[in-house]
N, C-alpha and C positions, 0 to 999 in steps of 0.2 A: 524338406526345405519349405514345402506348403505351411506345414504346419509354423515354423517358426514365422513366417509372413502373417502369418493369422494371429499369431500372440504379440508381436511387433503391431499390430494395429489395433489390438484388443488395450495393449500399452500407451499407443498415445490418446487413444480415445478416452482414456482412464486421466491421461496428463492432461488433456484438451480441457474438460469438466473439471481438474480441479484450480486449473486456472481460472478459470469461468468463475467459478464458485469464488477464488480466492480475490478477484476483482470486484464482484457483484456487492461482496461483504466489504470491500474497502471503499465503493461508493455511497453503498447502504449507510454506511458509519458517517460518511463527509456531508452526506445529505443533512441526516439526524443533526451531528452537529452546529452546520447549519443555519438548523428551524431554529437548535435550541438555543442558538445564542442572538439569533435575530428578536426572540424573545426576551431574553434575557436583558439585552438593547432594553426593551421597553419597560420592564420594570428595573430597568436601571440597576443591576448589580454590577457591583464592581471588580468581578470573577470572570465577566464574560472571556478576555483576554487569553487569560488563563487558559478556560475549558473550550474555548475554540483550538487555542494550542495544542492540546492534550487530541482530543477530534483530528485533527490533524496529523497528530505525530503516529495516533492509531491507525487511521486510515494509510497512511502510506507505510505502516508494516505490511499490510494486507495487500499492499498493492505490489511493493519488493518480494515478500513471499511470493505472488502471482510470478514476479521476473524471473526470482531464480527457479523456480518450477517449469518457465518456460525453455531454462537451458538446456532440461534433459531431451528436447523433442527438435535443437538446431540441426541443420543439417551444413550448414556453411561459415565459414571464418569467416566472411561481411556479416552475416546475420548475430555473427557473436561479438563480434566484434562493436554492435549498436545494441545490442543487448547489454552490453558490457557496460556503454555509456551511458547506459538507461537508468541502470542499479547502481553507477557511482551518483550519479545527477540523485535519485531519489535518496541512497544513504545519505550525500551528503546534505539534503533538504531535513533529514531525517534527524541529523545531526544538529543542525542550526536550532530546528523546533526545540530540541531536547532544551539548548545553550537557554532560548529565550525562554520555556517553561519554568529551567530554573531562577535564570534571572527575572522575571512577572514572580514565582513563591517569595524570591527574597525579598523583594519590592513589598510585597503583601504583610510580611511583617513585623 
């Protein structure tokens, strides 16, 4: 029984870090993006729109992967239950991005 306690913790500590990980890179991205359309701003491309979209619609993959990675380690129906609404809330942001990325390419040209 020891033992399976030790691979059970060996487990979330495994799921802990790749949340971590899968968050750090969804911020990493939203930062990046960001700088580089604050940039962009200043020399006045007419893309920015666009490629903050995209920044966007990337980073909150990365952060939905974090969500549902964090299901395997729930221990309670409240905790999944806000979990649950965390990853509809972000698909459905995920969603919208997509709508306006296509509609900003169609606008483009």
């Amino acid at each position: 029984m020891e033992v399976l306690n030790q691979i059970e913790g060996v487990f979330q500590l495994i799921v802990q870090y790749g949340i971590l990980m899968m968050e750090c890179v969804g911020v990493t991205i939203l930062l990046f993006t960001a700088v580089k359309s604050i940039w962009l701003i200043f020399i006045r491309d007419p893309h920015v729109r666009l490629t903050l979209a995209k920044g966007i619609a990337l980073s909150l993959e990365f952060k939905l992967g974090g969500e549902v990675l964090r299901t395997v380690i729930v221990r309670e129906w409240s905790e999944l239950a806000i979990l649950g609404a965390i990853i509809v809330l972000r698909g459905a942001l995920t969603f919208l991005i997509h709508w306006e990325i296509k509609t900003e390419e169609a606008s483009l040209k």
